[in-house]
N, C-alpha and C positions, 0 to 999 in steps of 0.2 A: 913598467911594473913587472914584477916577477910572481911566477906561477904559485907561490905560495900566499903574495898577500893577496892578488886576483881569486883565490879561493876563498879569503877571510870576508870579502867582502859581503855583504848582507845584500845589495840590489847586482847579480850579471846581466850584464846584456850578450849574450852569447851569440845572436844568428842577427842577418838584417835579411830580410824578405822580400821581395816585389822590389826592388832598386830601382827608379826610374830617373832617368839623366836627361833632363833641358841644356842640350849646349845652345848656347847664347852664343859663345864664339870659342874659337883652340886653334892656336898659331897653328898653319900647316907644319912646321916643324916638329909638332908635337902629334900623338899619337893616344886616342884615350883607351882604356882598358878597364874594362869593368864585367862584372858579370851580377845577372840579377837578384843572386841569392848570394850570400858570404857569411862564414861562420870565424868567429873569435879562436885566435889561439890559445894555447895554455896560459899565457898569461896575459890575455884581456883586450888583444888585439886584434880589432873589426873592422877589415880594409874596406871599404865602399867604393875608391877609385884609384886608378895610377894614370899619369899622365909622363910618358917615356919619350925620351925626344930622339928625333931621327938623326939628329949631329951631336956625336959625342962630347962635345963641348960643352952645350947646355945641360941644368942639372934635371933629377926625376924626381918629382914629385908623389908622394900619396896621402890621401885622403882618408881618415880613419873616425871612428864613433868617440867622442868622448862624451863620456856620464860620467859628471861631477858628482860625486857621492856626498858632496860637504852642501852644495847648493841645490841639487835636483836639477839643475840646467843642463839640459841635453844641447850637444852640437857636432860638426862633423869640423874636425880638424885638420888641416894641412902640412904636410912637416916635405921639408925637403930633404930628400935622400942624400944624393949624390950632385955635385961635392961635398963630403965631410966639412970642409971648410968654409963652405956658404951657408951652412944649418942654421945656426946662432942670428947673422946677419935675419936671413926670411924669417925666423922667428919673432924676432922684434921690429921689422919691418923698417930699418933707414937705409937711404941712399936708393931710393927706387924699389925694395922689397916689399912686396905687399898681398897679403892671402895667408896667411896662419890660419886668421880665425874666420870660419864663416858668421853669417847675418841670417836668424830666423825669416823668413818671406811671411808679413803679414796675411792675418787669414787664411795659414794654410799651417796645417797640422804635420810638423815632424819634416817641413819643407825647407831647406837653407840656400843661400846662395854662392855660390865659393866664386871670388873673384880675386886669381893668380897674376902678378905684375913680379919682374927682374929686371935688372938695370941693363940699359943698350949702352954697350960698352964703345958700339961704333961711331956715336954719336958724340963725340971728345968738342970740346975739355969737359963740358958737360956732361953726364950718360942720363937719356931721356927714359921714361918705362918701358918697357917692353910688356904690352901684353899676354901674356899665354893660353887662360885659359879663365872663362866665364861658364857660369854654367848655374839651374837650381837642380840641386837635388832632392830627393823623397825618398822614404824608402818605409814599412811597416816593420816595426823592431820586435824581433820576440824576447819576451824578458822573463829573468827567473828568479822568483824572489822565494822569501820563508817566511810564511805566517802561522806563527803559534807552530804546531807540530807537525803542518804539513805542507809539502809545497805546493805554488800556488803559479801558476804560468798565466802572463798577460801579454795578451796579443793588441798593439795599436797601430789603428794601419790610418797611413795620411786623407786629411779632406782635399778634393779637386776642385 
């Protein structure tokens, strides 16, 4: 999205607050990067995590806010960086891709779960998964909305 329809928007999510990361698991090859507070770019971009591999080879992953403005469904999405080539592939998830979209964790408010898999290529003829990275996330979102003529800020921070 670009910084001008990111403005037209009626709901921003602009900062993520309190971050808190349950790693379940992360290939030692992998490396997490997060920090507990993160603010949205100009145009609407709210990293929550990066996951940077220690062998050039492997691609980078990050993890970003999306708010669907058409459904109201909050989630934390995963897009692969790097390879350009491999994006598309993880994003649809065949031949061993798997982690785009995270999974709400029942009974916990604004909690998701991101569970990352890429194909092991060492494994021929077959390539078996490769796990990378498990994890639930949380985090308290500050959000900026407009109601009638003045603005109105709403703070919801996750249940434990």
């Amino acid at each position: 999205m670009n910084s001008e329809t990111f403005d037209k928007l009626p709901k921003k999510v602009f900062a993520a607050s309190g971050i808190e990361i349950e790693v379940l698991y992360c290939d030692p090859d992998y490396r997490l990067i997060t920090e507990p507070d993160s603010t949205a770019t100009s145009t609407g971009l709210l990293e929550i995590l990066r996951l940077e591999p220690n062998d050039s080879t492997l691609p980078t992953f990050l993890a970003r806010w999306e708010d669907n403005q058409n459904t109201g469904e909050e989630a934390i999405d995963v897009d692969l960086i790097e390879p350009e080539s491999k994006r598309k592939a993880f994003e649809y998830g065949p031949n061993g891709y798997r982690g785009h979209h995270s999974k709400p964790v029942a009974g916990k408010t604004r909690t998701f779960e991101i569970d990352i898999a890429i194909p092991d290529f060492s494994r021929m003829p077959e390539p078996a998964c490769r796990n990378v990275f498990r994890a639930w996330v949380s985090c308290a979102m500050l959000t900026r909305g407009c109601t009638h003529s003045a603005d109105a800020f709403l703070i919801a921070t996750p249940s434990h």
